[in-house]
C-alpha positions in Angstrom: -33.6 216.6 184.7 -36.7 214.6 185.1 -38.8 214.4 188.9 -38.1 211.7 190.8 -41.8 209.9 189.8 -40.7 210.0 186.3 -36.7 208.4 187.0 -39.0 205.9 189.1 -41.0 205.0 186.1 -38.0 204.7 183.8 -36.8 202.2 186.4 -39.8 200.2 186.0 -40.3 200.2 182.8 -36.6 199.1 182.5 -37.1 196.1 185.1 -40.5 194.9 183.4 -38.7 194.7 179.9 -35.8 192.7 181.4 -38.1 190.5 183.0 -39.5 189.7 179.5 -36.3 188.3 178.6 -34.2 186.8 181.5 -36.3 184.3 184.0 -34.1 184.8 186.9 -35.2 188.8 187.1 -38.7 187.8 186.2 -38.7 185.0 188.9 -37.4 188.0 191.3 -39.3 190.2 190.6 -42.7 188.3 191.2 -41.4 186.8 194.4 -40.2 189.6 196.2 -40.3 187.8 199.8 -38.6 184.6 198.3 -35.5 183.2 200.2 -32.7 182.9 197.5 -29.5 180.7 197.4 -26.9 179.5 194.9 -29.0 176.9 194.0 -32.2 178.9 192.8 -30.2 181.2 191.1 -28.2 178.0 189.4 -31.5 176.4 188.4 -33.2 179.3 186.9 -30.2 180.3 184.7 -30.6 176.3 183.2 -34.5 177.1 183.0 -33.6 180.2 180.7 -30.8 177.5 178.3 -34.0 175.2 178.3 -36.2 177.5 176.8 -33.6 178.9 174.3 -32.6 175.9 173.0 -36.6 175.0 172.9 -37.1 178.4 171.1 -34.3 177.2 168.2 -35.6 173.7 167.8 -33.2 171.8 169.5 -36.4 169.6 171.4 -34.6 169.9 174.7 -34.7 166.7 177.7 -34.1 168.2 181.0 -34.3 166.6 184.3 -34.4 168.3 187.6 -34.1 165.6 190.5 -33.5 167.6 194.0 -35.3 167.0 197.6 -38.6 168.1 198.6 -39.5 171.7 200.2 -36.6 173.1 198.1 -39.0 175.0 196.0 -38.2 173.5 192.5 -42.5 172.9 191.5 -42.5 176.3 192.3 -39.6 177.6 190.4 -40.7 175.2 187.5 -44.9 176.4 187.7 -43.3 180.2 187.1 -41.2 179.2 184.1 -44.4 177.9 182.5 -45.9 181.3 183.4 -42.8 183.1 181.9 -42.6 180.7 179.0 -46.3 181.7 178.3 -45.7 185.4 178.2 -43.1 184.8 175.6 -45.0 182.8 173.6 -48.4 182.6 174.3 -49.0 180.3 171.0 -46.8 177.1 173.3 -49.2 174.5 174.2 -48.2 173.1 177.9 -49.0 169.9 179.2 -48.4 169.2 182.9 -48.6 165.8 184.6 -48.3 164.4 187.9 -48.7 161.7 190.4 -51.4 163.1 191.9 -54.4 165.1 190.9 -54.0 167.9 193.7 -50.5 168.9 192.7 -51.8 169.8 189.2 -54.5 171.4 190.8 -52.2 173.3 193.0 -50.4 174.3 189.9 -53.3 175.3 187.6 -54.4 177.9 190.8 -50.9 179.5 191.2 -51.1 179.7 187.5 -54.7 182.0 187.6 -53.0 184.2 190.4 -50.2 184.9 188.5 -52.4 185.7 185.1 -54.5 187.3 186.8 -52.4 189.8 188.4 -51.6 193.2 187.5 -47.5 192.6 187.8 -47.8 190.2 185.2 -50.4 192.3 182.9 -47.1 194.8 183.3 -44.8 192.5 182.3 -47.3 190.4 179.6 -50.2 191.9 178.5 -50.4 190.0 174.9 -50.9 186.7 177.8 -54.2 186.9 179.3 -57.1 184.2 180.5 -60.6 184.1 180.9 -61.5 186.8 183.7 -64.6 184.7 184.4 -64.4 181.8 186.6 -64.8 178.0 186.0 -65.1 178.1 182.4 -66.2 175.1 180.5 -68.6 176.1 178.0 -67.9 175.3 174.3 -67.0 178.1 172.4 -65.2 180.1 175.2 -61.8 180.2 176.1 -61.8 177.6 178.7 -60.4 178.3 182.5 -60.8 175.7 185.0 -58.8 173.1 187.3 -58.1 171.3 184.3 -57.4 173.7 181.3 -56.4 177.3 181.0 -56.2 178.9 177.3 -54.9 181.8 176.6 -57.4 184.9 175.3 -57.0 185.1 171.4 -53.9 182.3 171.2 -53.7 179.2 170.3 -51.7 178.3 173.2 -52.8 176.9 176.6 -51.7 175.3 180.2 -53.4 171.5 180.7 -52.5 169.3 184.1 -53.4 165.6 184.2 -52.6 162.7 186.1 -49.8 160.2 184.8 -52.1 157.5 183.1 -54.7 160.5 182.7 -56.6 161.5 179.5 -55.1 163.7 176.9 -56.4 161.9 174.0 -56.7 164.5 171.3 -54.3 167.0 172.7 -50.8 168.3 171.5 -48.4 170.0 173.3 -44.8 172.6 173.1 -43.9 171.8 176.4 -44.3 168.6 178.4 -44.3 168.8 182.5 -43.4 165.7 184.3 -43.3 166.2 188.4 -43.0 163.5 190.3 -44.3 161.1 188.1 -44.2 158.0 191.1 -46.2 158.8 194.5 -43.5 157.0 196.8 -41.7 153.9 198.0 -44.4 151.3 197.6 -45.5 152.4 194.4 -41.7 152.1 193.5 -41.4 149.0 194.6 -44.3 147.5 192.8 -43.5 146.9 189.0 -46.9 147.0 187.7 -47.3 150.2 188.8 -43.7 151.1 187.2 -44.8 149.8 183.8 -48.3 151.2 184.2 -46.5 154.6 184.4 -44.2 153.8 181.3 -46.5 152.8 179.4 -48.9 155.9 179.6 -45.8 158.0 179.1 -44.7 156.5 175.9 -48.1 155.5 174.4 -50.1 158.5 175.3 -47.8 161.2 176.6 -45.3 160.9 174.6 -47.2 161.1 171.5 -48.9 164.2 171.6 -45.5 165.6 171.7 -45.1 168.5 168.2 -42.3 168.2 166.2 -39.6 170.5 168.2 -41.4 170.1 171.9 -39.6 170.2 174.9 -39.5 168.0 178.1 -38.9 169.2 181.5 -38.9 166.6 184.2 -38.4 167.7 188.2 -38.9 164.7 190.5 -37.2 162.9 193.4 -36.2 159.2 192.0 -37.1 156.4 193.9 -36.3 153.5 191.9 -33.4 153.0 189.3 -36.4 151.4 187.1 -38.6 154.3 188.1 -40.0 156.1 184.5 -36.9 158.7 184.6 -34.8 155.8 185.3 -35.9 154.7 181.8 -35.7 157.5 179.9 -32.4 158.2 181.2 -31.7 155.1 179.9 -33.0 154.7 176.2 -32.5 158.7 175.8 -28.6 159.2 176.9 -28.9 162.3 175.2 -31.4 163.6 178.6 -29.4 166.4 180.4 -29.9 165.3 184.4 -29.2 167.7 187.0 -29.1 166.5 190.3 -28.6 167.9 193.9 -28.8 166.0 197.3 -30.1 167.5 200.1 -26.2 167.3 201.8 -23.3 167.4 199.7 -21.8 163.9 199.0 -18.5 165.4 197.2 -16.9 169.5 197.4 -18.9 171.2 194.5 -18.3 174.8 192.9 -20.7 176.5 195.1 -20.5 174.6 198.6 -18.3 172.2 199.9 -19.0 168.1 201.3 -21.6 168.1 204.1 -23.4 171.6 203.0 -26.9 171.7 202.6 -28.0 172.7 198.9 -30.6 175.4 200.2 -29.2 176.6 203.9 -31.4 179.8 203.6 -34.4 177.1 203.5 -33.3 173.9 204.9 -30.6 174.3 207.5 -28.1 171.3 207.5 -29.4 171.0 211.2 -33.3 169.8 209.8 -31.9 168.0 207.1 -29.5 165.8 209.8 -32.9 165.5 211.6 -34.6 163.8 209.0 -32.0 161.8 208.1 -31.7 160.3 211.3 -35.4 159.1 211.6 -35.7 158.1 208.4 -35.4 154.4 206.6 -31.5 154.9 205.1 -33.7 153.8 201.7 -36.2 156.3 201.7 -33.5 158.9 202.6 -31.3 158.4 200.2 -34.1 158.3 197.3 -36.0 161.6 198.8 -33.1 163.7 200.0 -29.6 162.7 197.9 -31.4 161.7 194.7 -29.5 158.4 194.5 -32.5 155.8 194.5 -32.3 152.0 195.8 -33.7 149.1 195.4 -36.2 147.6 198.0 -34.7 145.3 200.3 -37.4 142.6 199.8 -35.7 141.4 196.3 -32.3 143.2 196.7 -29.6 140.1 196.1 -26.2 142.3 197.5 -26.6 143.9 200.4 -24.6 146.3 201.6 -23.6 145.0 204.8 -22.8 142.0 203.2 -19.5 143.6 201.6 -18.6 145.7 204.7 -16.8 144.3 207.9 -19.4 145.9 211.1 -20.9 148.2 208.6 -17.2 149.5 207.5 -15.4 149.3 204.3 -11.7 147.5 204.5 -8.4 149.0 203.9 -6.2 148.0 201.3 -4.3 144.6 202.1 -1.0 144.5 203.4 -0.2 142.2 201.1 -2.3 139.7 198.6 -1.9 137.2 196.2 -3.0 138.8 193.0 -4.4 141.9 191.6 -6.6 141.7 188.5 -9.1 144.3 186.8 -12.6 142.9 184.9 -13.4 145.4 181.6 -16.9 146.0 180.0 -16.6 148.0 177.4 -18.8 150.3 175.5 -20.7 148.5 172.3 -20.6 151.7 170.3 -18.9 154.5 169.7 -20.0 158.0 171.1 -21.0 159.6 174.6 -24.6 158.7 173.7 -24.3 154.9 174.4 -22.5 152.9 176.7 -20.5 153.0 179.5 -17.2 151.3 179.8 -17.0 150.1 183.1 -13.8 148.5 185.2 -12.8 147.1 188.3 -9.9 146.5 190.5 -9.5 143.6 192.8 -7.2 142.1 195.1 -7.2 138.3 195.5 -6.4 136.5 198.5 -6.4 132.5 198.3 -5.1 131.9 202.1 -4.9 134.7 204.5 -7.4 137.7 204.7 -10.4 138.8 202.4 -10.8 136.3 199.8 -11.3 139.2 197.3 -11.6 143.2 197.5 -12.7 145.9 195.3 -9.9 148.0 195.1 -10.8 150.5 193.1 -13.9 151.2 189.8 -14.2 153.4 187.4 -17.3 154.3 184.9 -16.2 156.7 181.6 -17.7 157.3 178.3 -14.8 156.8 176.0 -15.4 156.4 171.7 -14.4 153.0 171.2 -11.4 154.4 168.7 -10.0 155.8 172.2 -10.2 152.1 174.3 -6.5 151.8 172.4 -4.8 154.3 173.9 -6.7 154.1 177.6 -5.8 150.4 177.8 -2.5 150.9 178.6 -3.5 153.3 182.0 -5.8 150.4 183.5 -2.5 148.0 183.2 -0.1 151.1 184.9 -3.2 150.8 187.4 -2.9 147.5 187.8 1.2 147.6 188.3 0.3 150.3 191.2 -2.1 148.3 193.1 0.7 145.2 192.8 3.3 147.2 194.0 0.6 149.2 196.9 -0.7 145.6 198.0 2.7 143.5 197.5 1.0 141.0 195.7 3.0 138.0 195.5 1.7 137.2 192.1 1.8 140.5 190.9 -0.8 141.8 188.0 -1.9 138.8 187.1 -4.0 140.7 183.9 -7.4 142.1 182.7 -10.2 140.1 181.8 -12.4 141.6 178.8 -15.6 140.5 177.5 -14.9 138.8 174.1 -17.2 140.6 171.6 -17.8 144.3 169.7 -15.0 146.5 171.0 -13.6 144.0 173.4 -12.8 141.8 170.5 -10.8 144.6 169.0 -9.2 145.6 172.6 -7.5 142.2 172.9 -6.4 142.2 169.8 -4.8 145.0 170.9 -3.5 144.2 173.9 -1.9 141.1 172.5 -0.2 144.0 170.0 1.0 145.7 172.9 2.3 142.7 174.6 -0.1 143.4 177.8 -1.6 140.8 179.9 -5.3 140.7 178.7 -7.7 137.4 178.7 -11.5 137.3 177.0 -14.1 135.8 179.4 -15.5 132.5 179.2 -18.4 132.3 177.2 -20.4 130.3 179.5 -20.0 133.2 182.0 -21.2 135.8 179.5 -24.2 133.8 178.0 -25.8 133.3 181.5 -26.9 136.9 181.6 -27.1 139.4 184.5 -29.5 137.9 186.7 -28.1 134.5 186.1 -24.6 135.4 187.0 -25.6 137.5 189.9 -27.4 134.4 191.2 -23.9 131.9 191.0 -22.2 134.5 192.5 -24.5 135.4 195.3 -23.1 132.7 197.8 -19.5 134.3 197.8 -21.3 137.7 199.1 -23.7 135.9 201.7 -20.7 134.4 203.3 -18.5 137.5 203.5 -15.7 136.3 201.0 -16.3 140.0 199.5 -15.5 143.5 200.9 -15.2 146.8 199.3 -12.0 148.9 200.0 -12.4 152.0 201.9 -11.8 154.1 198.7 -13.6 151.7 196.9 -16.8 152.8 199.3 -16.1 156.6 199.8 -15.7 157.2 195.8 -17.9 159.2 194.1 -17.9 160.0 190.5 -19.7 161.8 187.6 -21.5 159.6 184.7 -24.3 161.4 182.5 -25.0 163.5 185.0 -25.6 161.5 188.1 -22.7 162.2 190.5 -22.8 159.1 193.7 -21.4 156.0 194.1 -22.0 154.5 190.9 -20.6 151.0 192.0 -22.8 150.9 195.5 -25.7 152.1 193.1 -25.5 149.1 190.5 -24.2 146.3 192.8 -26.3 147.1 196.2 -29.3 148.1 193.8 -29.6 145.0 191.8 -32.9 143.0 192.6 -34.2 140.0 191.4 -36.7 139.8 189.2 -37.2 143.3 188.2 -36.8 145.2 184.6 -32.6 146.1 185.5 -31.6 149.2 183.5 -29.7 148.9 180.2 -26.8 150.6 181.7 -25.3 148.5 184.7 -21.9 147.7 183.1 -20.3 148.3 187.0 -22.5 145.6 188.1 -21.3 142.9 184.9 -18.1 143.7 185.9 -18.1 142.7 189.7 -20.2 139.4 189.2 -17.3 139.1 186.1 -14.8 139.2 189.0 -16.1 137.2 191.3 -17.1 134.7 189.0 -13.3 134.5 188.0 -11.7 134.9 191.4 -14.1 132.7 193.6 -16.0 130.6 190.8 -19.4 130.2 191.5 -19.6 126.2 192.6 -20.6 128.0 196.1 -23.5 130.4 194.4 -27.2 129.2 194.4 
């Protein structure tokens, strides 16, 4: 049996060869004093997926949106570290709103090449041992560039809207790509960003390169906003600050990082910050400024409340935007549930909404459910009319749907054209009267429901309605939002909108 030194070695030499192939044991193993939590361990395990699928070609999309001093720059700066000792041929580009934080990056970098832990674990990775490197002809280390000794691969931070003109890359960094609320809010600065990304960063991107994106959104137009939106195909992780809904690992009201951020610190922040800001830094559900916002929340609530359900109504209708193509990776079909009042009570309340990706081949056979929906809200509400029908856009799929609903003998109607051919912004505008003067409330569950749509689990409904402003660049994908200017429209008319 072998001393103790030599069992102690083994160990080691066990541990530094696992390390070479599982992140989460490397991550450990260089941060011994690092606090650790569900969430860490969660992220690094998607971290490991990322680079396998990068590894076999797949050109992976993955964006990390979670709240700030929760240690996900960190956790993303050492998987371009461990990434390098893999491969040390991978060519990293690394972006950022600001010039410091790639700074910050690059140093952390140096440390952790330069140390003897990752020698251990790496030695085929190596930089420059001499300082400030920028002579031709050497293997350049500095704030801006590291390459790695005898590889073809190296780490390069920039600023969005930077130069990298010349430059190809494995593995594209985006953190924090906006630098906060008023830069947000200003869309110059929004395009300015979008356009660097898809004219200059973009394009230096190799043939089976990855992107990794870890930010905290601040816009629904902000730069992820659009490449969420043209690439559906983007796998989004996202984790508020406080639980909105019960999870696998922690229940409503938990903090994602307790062993960091106590629920405590994070209730103290929320308190003294703007409910905006808050909601964009902390639960990664980003809103529009109030400046140009057109539906504001209170608007819809009664003293800052959501409504029951009625008693008893008049009606009950739902409004259907359906997908334009088949497959997960386009549309959303989108539906609401409203009860009408002509005499007594709320004029008209959202009862209920729901946001699915369904192939249009499906819409057939789901049709039928929004109708026994529709029979349940009549019978909940004891609408005097009863389900008075669905209303369906009248082209692609919803052509075919009430075709089929007129098959099925169900109640289904197409909407008028002149509603459909005055676009978002112009029926948001004829309905925005009806709001102002409190003819429209949100039910209580209405309010309180959260769902999951293409990885973004919140109130997509609040999102799409309350974050609507005027004369902005809206999002492709706001089919919640057609359909509750399509109900109100239908319900109310819009003789009383501006």
């Amino acid at each position: 049996m072998g001393s103790n030194h030599e069992k102690l070695a083994l160990l080691k030499e066990a541990r530094l060869r696992k390390c070479r192939t599982d992140f989460l044991t490397y991550r450990k193993t260089i941060n011994l004093t690092a606090k650790w939590g569900w969430w860490q361990i969660e992220i690094a395990k998607e971290l490991q997926q990322f680079y396998e699928d990068l590894m076999a070609g797949k050109r992976p999309k993955l964006v990390i949106q979670a709240p700030p001093q929760h240690g996900k720059s960190v956790q993303i700066i050492d998987f371009i570290s461990w990434v390098a000792g893999r491969d040390p041929s991978r060519r990293t580009i690394y972006t950022s709103f600001s010039e410091r934080l790639g700074i910050r990056a690059n140093l952390r970098l140096q440390r952790l090449y330069d140390s003897e832990l990752y020698q251990e674990i790496f030695p085929e990775t190596t930089i420059n041992r001499s300082n400030a490197v920028t002579l031709s002809g050497q293997y350049l280390r500095n704030r801006e560039i590291l390459e790695y000794v005898g590889k073809e691969g190296y780490f390069r931070n920039t600023t969005v809207r930077g130069s990298i003109t010349g430059e190809s890359l494995d593995l594209g960094v985006i953190d924090d790509p906006i630098r906060g609320r008023q830069d947000a809010n200003s869309l110059t600065i929004r395009d300015a960003a979008w356009d660097w990304f898809t004219d200059d960063f973009f394009t230096r991107f190799s043939e089976e390169a990855g992107l990794l994106a870890i930010l905290t959104r601040w816009h629904v137009d902000d730069p992820i906003g659009r490449l969420i939106d043209r690439y559906p195909e983007v796998k989004v992780l996202s984790y508020p600050a406080i639980a909105e809904v019960n999870e696998p690992h922690r229940k409503q009201g938990e903090a994602l990082f307790p062993e960091h951020k106590s629920i405590e610190f994070l209730r103290e922040r929320e308190a003294i910050m703007d409910r905006a800001n808050w909601m964009a830094l902390y639960q990664q559900r980003p809103m529009a400024s109030m400046d140009s916002t057109l539906f504001l929340t209170e608007s819809l609530l009664v003293d800052g409340q959501p409504v029951e359900y009625p008693e008893r109504c008049d009606q009950v209708f739902a409004v259907l935007d359906t997908a334009l193509k088949d497959g997960l990776e386009h549309d959303g079909t989108a539906v609401i549930y409203c009860a009408r009042n002509k005499i007594a009570g709320h004029p008209l309340i959202i009862l209920d909404w729901d946001l699915i990706q369904i192939q249009a081949v499906f819409l057939d056979e789901w049709l039928p459910t929004v109708n026994q929906r529709l029979e349940h809200f009549a019978d909940l509400t004891k609408a005097r009319q009863g389900n008075v029908g669905m209303w369906i856009e009248d082209k692609a799929s919803g052509i075919v749907l009430l075709q089929q609903a007129a098959r099925r003998g169900l109640p289904a109607f197409p909407i008028d054209n002149e509603l459909v051919r005055q676009g978002k912004e112009g029926r948001a505008l004829s309905v925005s009267g009806h709001v102002y003067a409190g003819k429209v409330k949100f039910s209580r569950h209405a309010y309180d429901k959260v769902s999951r749509y293409k990885g973004q689990t919140r109130n997509h409904l609040l999102q799409q309605v309350c974050g609507f402003q005027l004369g902005e660049k809206t999002p492709h994908q706001m089919d919640l939002l057609d359909t509750f200017t399509y109900g109100v429209a239908i319900s109310l008319g819009d003789s009383e909108g501006w």
